[in-house]
TORVEXPA-363775 format. One record per residue (C-alpha): residue in one letter; x, y, z. Coordinates in steps of 0.2 Angstrom, whole numbers, plus 5000, padded with zeros to 4 digits. Each point is the difference from the previous one (the first is absolute). Layout:
BEGIN
<rec nulo="A" x="X" y="Y" z="Z"/>
...
***
This chain:
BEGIN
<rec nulo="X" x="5249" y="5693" z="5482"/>
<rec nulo="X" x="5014" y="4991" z="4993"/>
<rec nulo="X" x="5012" y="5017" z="5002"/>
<rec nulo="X" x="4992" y="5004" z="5016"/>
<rec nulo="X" x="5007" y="4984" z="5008"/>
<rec nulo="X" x="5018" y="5004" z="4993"/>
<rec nulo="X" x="4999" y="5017" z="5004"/>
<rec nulo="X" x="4996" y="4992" z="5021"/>
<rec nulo="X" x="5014" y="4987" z="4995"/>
<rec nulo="X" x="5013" y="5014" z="4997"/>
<rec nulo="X" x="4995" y="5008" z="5016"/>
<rec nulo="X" x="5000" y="4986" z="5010"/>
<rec nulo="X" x="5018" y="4997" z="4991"/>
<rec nulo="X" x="5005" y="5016" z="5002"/>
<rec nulo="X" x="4996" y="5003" z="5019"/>
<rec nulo="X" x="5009" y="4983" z="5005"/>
<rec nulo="X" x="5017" y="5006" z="4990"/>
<rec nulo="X" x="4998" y="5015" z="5010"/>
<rec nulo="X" x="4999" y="4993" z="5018"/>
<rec nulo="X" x="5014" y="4988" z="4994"/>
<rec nulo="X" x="5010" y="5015" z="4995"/>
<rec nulo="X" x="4995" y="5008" z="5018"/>
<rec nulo="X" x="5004" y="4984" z="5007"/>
<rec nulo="X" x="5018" y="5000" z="4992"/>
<rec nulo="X" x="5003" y="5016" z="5007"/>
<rec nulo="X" x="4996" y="4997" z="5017"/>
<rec nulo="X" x="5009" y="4987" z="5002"/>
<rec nulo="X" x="5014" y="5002" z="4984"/>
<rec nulo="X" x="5014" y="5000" z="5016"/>
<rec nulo="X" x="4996" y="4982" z="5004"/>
<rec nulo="X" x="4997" y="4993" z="4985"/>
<rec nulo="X" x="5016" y="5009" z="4991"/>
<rec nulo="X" x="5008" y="4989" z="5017"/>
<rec nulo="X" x="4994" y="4986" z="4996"/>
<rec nulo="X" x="5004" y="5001" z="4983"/>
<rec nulo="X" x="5017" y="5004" z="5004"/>
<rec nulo="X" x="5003" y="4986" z="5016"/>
<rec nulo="X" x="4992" y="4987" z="4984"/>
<rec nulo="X" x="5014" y="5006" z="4990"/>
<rec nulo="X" x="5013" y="4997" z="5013"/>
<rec nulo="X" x="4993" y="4981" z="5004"/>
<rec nulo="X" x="5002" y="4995" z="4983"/>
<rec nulo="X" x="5016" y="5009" z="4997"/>
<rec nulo="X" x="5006" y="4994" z="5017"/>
<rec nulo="X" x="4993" y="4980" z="4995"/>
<rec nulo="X" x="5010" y="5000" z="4982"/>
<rec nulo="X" x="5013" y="5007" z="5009"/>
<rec nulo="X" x="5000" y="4986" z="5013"/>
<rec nulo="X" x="4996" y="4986" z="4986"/>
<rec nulo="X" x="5018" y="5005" z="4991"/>
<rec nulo="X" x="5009" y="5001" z="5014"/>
<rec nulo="X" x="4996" y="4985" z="5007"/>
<rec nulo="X" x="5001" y="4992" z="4983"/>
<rec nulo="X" x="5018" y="5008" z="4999"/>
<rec nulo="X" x="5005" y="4995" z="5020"/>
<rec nulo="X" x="4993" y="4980" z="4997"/>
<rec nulo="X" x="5011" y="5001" z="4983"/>
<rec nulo="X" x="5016" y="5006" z="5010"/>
<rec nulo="X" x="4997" y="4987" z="5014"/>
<rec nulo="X" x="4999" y="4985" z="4986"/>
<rec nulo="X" x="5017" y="5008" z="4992"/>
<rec nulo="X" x="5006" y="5001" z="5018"/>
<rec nulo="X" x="4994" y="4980" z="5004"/>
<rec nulo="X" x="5008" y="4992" z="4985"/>
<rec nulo="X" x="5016" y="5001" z="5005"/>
<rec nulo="X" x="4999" y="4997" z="5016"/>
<rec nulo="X" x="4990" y="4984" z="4999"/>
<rec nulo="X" x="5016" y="4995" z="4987"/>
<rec nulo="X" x="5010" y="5000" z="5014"/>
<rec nulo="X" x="4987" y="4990" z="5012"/>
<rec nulo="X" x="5001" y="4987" z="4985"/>
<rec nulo="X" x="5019" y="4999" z="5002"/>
<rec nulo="X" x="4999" y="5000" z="5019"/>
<rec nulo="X" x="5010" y="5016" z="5004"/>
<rec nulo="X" x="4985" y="5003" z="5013"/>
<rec nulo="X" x="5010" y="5016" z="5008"/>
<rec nulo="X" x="5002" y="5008" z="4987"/>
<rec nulo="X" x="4981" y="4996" z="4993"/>
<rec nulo="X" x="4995" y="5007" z="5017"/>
<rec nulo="X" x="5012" y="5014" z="5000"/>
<rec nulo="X" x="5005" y="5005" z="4982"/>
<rec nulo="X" x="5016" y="5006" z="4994"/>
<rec nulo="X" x="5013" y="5012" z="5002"/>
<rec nulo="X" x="4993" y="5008" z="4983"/>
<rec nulo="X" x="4984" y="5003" z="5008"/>
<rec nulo="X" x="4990" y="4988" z="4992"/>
<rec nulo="X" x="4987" y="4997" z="5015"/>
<rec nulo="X" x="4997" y="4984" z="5007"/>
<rec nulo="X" x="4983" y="4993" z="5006"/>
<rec nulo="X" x="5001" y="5012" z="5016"/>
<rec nulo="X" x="5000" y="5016" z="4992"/>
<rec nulo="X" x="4989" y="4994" z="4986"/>
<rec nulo="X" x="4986" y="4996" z="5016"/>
<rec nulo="X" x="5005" y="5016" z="5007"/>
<rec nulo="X" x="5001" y="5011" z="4982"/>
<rec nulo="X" x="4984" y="4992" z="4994"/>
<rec nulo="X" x="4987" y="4998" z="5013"/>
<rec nulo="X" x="4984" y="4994" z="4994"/>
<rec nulo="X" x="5005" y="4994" z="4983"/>
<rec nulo="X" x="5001" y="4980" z="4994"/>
<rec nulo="X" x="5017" y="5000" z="4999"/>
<rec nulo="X" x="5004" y="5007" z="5019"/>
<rec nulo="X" x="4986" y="4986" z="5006"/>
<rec nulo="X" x="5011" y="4987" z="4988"/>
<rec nulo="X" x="5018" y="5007" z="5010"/>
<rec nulo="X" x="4992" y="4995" z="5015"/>
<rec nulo="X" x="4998" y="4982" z="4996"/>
<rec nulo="X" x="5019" y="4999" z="4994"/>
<rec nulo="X" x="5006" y="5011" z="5015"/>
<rec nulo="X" x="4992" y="4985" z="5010"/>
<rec nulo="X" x="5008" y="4986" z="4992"/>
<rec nulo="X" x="5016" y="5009" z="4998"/>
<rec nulo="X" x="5002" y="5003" z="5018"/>
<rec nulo="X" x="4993" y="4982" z="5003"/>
<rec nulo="X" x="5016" y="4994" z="4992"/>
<rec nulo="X" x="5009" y="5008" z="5012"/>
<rec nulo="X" x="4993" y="4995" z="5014"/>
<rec nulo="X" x="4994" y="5017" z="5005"/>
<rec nulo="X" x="4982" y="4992" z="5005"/>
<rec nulo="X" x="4993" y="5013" z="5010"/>
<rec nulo="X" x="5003" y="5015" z="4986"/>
<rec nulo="X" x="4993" y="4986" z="4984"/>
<rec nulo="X" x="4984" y="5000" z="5011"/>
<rec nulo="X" x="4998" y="5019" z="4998"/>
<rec nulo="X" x="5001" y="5001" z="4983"/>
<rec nulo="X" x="4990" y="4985" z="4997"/>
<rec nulo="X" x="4984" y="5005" z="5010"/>
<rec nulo="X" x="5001" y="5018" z="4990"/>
<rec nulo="X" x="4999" y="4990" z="4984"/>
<rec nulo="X" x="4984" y="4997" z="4995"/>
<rec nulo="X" x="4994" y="4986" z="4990"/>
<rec nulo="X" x="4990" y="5000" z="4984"/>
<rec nulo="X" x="4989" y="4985" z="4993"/>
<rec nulo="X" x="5013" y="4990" z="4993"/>
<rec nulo="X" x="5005" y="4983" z="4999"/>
<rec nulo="X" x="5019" y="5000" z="5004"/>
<rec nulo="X" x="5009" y="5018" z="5005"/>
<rec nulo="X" x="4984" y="5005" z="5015"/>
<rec nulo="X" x="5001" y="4982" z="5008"/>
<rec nulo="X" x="5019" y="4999" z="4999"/>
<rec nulo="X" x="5003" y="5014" z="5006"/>
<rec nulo="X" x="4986" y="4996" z="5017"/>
<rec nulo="X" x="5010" y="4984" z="5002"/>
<rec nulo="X" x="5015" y="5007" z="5001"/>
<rec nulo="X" x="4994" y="5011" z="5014"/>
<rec nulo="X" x="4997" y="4983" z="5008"/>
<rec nulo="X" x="5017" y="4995" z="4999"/>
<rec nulo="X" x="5004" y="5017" z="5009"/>
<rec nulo="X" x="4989" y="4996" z="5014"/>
<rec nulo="X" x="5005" y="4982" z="5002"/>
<rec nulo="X" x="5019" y="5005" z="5001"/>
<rec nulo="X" x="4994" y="5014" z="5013"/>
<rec nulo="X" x="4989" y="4986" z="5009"/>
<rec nulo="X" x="4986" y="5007" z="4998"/>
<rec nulo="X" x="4990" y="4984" z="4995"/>
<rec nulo="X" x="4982" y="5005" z="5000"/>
<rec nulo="X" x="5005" y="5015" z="4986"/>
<rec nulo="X" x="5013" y="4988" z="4992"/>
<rec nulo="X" x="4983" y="4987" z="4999"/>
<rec nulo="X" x="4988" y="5016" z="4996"/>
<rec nulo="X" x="5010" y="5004" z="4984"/>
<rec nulo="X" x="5002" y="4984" z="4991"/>
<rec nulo="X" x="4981" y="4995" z="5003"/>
<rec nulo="X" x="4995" y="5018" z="4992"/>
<rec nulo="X" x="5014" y="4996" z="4986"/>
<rec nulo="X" x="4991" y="4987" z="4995"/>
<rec nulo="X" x="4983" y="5005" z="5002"/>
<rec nulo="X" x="5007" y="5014" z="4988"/>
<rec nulo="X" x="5008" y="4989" z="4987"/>
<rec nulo="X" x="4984" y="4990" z="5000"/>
<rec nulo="X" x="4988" y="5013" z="4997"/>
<rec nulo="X" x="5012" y="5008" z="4987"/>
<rec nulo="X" x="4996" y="4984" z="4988"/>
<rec nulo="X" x="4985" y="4996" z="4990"/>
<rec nulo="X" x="4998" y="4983" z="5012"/>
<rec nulo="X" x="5005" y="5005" z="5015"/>
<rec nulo="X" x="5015" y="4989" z="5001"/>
<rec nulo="X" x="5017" y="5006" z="4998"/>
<rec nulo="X" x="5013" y="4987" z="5000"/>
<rec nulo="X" x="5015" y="5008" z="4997"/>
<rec nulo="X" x="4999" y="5013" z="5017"/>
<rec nulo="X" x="4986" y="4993" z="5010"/>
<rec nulo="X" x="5006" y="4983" z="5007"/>
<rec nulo="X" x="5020" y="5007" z="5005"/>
<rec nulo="X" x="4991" y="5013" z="5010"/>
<rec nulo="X" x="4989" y="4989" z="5008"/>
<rec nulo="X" x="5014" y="4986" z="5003"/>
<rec nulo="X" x="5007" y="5016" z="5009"/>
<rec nulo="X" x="4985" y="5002" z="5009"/>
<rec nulo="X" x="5000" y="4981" z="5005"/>
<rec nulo="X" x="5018" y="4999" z="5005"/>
<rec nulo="X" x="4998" y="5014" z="5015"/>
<rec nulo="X" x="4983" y="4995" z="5006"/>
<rec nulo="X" x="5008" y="4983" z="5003"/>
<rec nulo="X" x="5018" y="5004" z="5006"/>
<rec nulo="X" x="4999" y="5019" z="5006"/>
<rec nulo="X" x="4982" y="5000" z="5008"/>
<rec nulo="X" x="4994" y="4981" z="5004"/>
<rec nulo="X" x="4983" y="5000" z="4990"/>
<rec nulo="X" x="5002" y="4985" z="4990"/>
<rec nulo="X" x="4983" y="4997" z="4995"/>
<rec nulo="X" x="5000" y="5017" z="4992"/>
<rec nulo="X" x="5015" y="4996" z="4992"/>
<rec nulo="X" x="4994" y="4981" z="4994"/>
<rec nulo="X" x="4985" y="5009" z="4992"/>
<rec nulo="X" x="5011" y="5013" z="4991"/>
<rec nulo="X" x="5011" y="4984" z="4993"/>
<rec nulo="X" x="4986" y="4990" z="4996"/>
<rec nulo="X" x="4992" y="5016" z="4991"/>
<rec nulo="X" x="5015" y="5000" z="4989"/>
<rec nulo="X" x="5001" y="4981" z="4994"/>
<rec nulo="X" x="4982" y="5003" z="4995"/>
<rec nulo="X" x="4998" y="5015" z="4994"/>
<rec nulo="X" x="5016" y="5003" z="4990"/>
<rec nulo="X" x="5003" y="4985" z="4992"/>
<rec nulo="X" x="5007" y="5007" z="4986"/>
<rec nulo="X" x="5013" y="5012" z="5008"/>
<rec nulo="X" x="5019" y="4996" z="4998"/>
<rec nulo="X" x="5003" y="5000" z="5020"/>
<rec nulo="X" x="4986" y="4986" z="5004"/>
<rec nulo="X" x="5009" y="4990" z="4984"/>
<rec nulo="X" x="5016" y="5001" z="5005"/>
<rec nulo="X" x="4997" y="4998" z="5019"/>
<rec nulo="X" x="4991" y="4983" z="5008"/>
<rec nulo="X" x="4988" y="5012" z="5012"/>
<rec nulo="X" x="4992" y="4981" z="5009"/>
<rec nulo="X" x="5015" y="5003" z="5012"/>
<rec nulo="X" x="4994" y="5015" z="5006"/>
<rec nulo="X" x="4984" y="4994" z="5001"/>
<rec nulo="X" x="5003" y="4985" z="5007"/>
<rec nulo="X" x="5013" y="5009" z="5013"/>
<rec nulo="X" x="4990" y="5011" z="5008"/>
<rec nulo="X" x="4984" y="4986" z="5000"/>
<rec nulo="X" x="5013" y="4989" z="5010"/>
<rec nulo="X" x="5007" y="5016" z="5008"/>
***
Protein backbone atom coordinates (compact mmCIF):
# COMPACT_ATOMS: atom_id res chain seq x y z
CA UNK A 1 0.00 0.00 0.00
CA UNK A 2 2.86 2.02 1.24
CA UNK A 3 4.64 1.79 -2.37
CA UNK A 4 1.47 2.18 -4.11
CA UNK A 5 1.02 5.83 -2.51
CA UNK A 6 4.81 6.82 -3.57
CA UNK A 7 4.48 5.34 -6.80
CA UNK A 8 1.04 8.12 -7.09
CA UNK A 9 3.34 10.68 -5.31
CA UNK A 10 6.08 10.40 -8.17
CA UNK A 11 3.46 10.69 -10.72
CA UNK A 12 1.75 13.37 -9.33
CA UNK A 13 5.48 14.91 -8.91
CA UNK A 14 6.49 13.98 -12.16
CA UNK A 15 3.34 15.32 -14.13
CA UNK A 16 3.72 18.94 -12.26
CA UNK A 17 7.62 19.20 -13.48
CA UNK A 18 6.41 18.43 -16.63
CA UNK A 19 3.74 21.27 -17.06
CA UNK A 20 6.22 23.55 -15.31
CA UNK A 21 8.79 22.41 -18.00
CA UNK A 22 5.75 23.14 -20.65
CA UNK A 23 5.12 26.35 -18.91
CA UNK A 24 8.83 27.53 -19.25
CA UNK A 25 8.81 26.88 -22.73
CA UNK A 26 5.74 28.68 -23.56
CA UNK A 27 6.61 31.51 -22.00
CA UNK A 28 10.78 31.09 -21.76
CA UNK A 29 10.82 34.60 -24.02
CA UNK A 30 9.26 36.50 -21.09
CA UNK A 31 10.77 35.09 -18.47
CA UNK A 32 14.53 35.16 -19.95
CA UNK A 33 13.08 39.24 -20.25
CA UNK A 34 12.39 39.49 -17.22
CA UNK A 35 15.44 37.89 -15.98
CA UNK A 36 17.40 40.10 -18.07
CA UNK A 37 15.38 43.74 -17.25
CA UNK A 38 16.19 42.29 -13.20
CA UNK A 39 19.67 42.16 -14.07
CA UNK A 40 19.76 45.63 -15.52
CA UNK A 41 17.70 47.20 -12.23
CA UNK A 42 20.19 45.96 -9.97
CA UNK A 43 23.05 46.66 -12.19
CA UNK A 44 21.71 49.91 -13.07
CA UNK A 45 20.88 50.60 -8.86
CA UNK A 46 24.75 49.74 -7.80
CA UNK A 47 25.57 51.66 -10.49
CA UNK A 48 23.71 54.69 -9.47
CA UNK A 49 24.57 54.17 -5.61
CA UNK A 50 28.48 54.70 -6.65
CA UNK A 51 27.97 57.24 -8.61
CA UNK A 52 26.08 59.26 -6.49
CA UNK A 53 28.47 58.19 -3.65
CA UNK A 54 31.37 59.36 -5.77
CA UNK A 55 29.37 62.95 -7.11
CA UNK A 56 28.27 63.89 -3.18
CA UNK A 57 32.15 63.07 -2.32
CA UNK A 58 33.31 65.56 -5.27
CA UNK A 59 30.85 68.16 -4.22
CA UNK A 60 32.07 68.10 -0.30
CA UNK A 61 35.96 68.30 -1.84
CA UNK A 62 34.39 71.07 -4.13
CA UNK A 63 32.54 72.94 -0.89
CA UNK A 64 35.54 72.99 1.53
CA UNK A 65 37.27 75.34 -0.06
CA UNK A 66 35.02 77.55 -1.13
CA UNK A 67 33.25 77.87 2.43
CA UNK A 68 37.17 78.82 3.53
CA UNK A 69 36.86 81.69 1.47
CA UNK A 70 33.18 82.62 2.98
CA UNK A 71 34.95 82.35 6.46
CA UNK A 72 37.61 84.90 5.31
CA UNK A 73 34.91 87.06 3.62
CA UNK A 74 36.20 87.03 0.08
CA UNK A 75 32.30 86.54 -0.82
CA UNK A 76 33.17 86.81 -4.90
CA UNK A 77 35.38 84.78 -5.04
CA UNK A 78 33.21 82.08 -2.67
CA UNK A 79 30.49 82.85 -5.17
CA UNK A 80 32.57 82.67 -8.30
CA UNK A 81 35.79 80.63 -7.69
CA UNK A 82 39.10 81.32 -9.00
CA UNK A 83 41.05 81.59 -11.95
CA UNK A 84 42.47 78.07 -11.24
CA UNK A 85 39.12 76.71 -11.55
CA UNK A 86 38.24 75.89 -8.28
CA UNK A 87 34.33 76.42 -8.48
CA UNK A 88 32.65 78.48 -6.20
CA UNK A 89 29.22 77.90 -4.66
CA UNK A 90 27.44 78.65 -8.10
CA UNK A 91 28.90 76.03 -10.15
CA UNK A 92 28.92 73.72 -7.15
CA UNK A 93 24.71 74.22 -7.19
CA UNK A 94 24.81 74.07 -10.85
CA UNK A 95 27.61 70.83 -11.06
CA UNK A 96 25.83 69.07 -8.20
CA UNK A 97 22.15 69.27 -8.35
CA UNK A 98 20.55 67.24 -5.85
CA UNK A 99 23.41 66.47 -3.66
CA UNK A 100 23.73 68.01 0.29
CA UNK A 101 26.49 69.89 -0.63
CA UNK A 102 24.80 71.97 -3.69
CA UNK A 103 21.54 72.42 -1.20
CA UNK A 104 24.37 73.79 1.47
CA UNK A 105 25.90 76.38 -1.74
CA UNK A 106 22.72 77.63 -1.84
CA UNK A 107 22.45 78.86 1.68
CA UNK A 108 26.12 80.55 1.39
CA UNK A 109 25.27 81.82 -2.22
CA UNK A 110 22.50 83.72 -0.20
CA UNK A 111 24.42 85.28 2.37
CA UNK A 112 27.25 86.06 0.15
CA UNK A 113 25.10 87.97 -2.18
CA UNK A 114 23.36 89.49 0.96
CA UNK A 115 26.74 91.12 1.84
CA UNK A 116 26.57 92.69 -1.04
CA UNK A 117 23.61 94.16 -1.11
CA UNK A 118 22.33 92.16 -4.08
CA UNK A 119 18.97 91.48 -2.16
CA UNK A 120 16.77 90.27 -4.92
CA UNK A 121 19.47 87.55 -6.30
CA UNK A 122 20.30 86.20 -2.11
CA UNK A 123 16.42 85.65 -2.11
CA UNK A 124 16.69 83.16 -5.01
CA UNK A 125 19.22 81.09 -3.63
CA UNK A 126 17.86 81.15 -0.30
CA UNK A 127 14.28 79.83 -1.11
CA UNK A 128 16.03 76.86 -3.21
CA UNK A 129 17.79 76.04 -0.13
CA UNK A 130 16.00 73.60 1.86
CA UNK A 131 16.14 73.30 5.51
CA UNK A 132 16.83 70.22 7.51
CA UNK A 133 15.62 69.73 11.34
CA UNK A 134 18.36 71.53 12.86
CA UNK A 135 18.88 73.84 15.58
CA UNK A 136 21.05 76.62 14.10
CA UNK A 137 22.10 76.33 10.06
CA UNK A 138 18.07 75.68 8.81
CA UNK A 139 16.62 78.49 10.93
CA UNK A 140 19.53 80.82 10.09
CA UNK A 141 19.50 80.41 6.96
CA UNK A 142 15.06 81.24 6.94
CA UNK A 143 15.98 84.24 8.85
CA UNK A 144 18.35 85.55 6.70
CA UNK A 145 15.75 85.39 3.87
CA UNK A 146 13.88 87.67 6.14
CA UNK A 147 16.55 90.14 6.15
CA UNK A 148 16.25 89.92 2.23
CA UNK A 149 12.61 90.56 2.28
CA UNK A 150 12.82 93.47 4.81
CA UNK A 151 15.53 95.16 2.77
CA UNK A 152 13.24 94.55 -0.41
CA UNK A 153 10.14 95.94 1.71
CA UNK A 154 8.40 93.06 1.52
CA UNK A 155 7.25 93.00 5.21
CA UNK A 156 4.68 90.31 5.39
CA UNK A 157 7.54 87.75 3.91
CA UNK A 158 10.27 89.58 5.97
CA UNK A 159 7.74 88.92 9.24
CA UNK A 160 6.67 85.19 7.51
CA UNK A 161 10.50 84.14 7.87
CA UNK A 162 11.54 85.05 11.22
CA UNK A 163 8.23 83.56 12.95
CA UNK A 164 8.97 80.23 10.91
CA UNK A 165 12.87 80.53 11.98
CA UNK A 166 11.83 80.24 15.25
CA UNK A 167 9.21 77.91 15.18
CA UNK A 168 12.16 75.87 13.42
CA UNK A 169 14.75 76.45 16.01
CA UNK A 170 12.23 75.56 18.65
CA UNK A 171 11.13 72.44 17.43
CA UNK A 172 14.73 71.56 16.68
CA UNK A 173 15.39 71.26 20.77
CA UNK A 174 14.28 68.71 23.15
CA UNK A 175 12.21 71.74 25.04
CA UNK A 176 11.06 73.61 22.59
CA UNK A 177 12.81 76.59 23.39
CA UNK A 178 15.79 77.84 21.51
CA UNK A 179 17.39 80.77 23.10
CA UNK A 180 20.24 81.39 21.05
CA UNK A 181 18.19 81.86 17.41
CA UNK A 182 14.55 82.04 18.45
CA UNK A 183 14.17 85.60 20.26
CA UNK A 184 16.61 87.63 17.52
CA UNK A 185 14.24 86.40 14.84
CA UNK A 186 11.26 87.28 16.61
CA UNK A 187 12.80 90.77 17.84
CA UNK A 188 12.85 91.11 13.98
CA UNK A 189 9.43 90.09 13.70
CA UNK A 190 8.54 92.59 16.35
CA UNK A 191 10.53 95.56 15.08
CA UNK A 192 8.51 95.54 11.39
CA UNK A 193 4.99 94.76 12.61
CA UNK A 194 5.50 97.89 14.74
CA UNK A 195 7.44 100.32 12.62
CA UNK A 196 6.78 98.84 8.78
CA UNK A 197 3.06 97.70 9.16
CA UNK A 198 1.35 99.52 12.36
CA UNK A 199 0.16 96.29 14.16
CA UNK A 200 1.50 96.90 17.50
CA UNK A 201 -0.43 94.56 19.41
CA UNK A 202 1.03 91.77 17.33
CA UNK A 203 4.17 93.17 18.00
CA UNK A 204 3.60 93.82 22.03
CA UNK A 205 2.65 89.87 22.11
CA UNK A 206 5.80 88.88 20.12
CA UNK A 207 7.96 91.12 22.83
CA UNK A 208 6.22 89.98 25.64
CA UNK A 209 6.53 86.24 24.35
CA UNK A 210 10.25 86.81 24.42
CA UNK A 211 10.70 88.19 28.08
CA UNK A 212 8.62 85.11 29.11
CA UNK A 213 9.51 82.55 27.26
CA UNK A 214 13.40 83.00 26.87
CA UNK A 215 14.61 83.99 29.91
CA UNK A 216 17.52 82.46 29.68
CA UNK A 217 18.72 83.66 26.10
CA UNK A 218 21.68 86.28 25.82
CA UNK A 219 19.51 89.01 23.86
CA UNK A 220 16.66 89.12 26.57
CA UNK A 221 19.69 89.46 29.31
CA UNK A 222 21.54 91.76 27.74
CA UNK A 223 18.63 93.97 26.54
CA UNK A 224 15.85 95.66 29.03
CA UNK A 225 12.65 94.35 26.57
CA UNK A 226 9.98 96.46 29.49
CA UNK A 227 10.61 99.34 26.98
CA UNK A 228 9.35 97.76 24.32
CA UNK A 229 6.54 96.52 26.07
CA UNK A 230 5.91 99.34 27.72
CA UNK A 231 6.26 101.47 24.36
CA UNK A 232 3.92 99.96 22.29
CA UNK A 233 1.24 99.63 25.63
CA UNK A 234 1.55 103.64 25.77
CA UNK A 235 1.84 103.66 21.86
Amino acid sequence: MAKKKETQGNQELMETLNKSEAFIQKYKKHIYAALIALVVIVGALIFWNNYSKSRNEKASTALAQSEEWFINQDFEKALNGDSLGTPGFKKIINDFSGTKAANLANYYAGICLAKQDKWEEAVKYLESFKPADDMIASPLAVMALGDCYANLKQFDKAVDSFKDAANMADKATKDGINNSVSPVALKKAAIILSEQLKKNDEALEIFKTIKEKYVGSPIVQQENFDKYIEYLENK
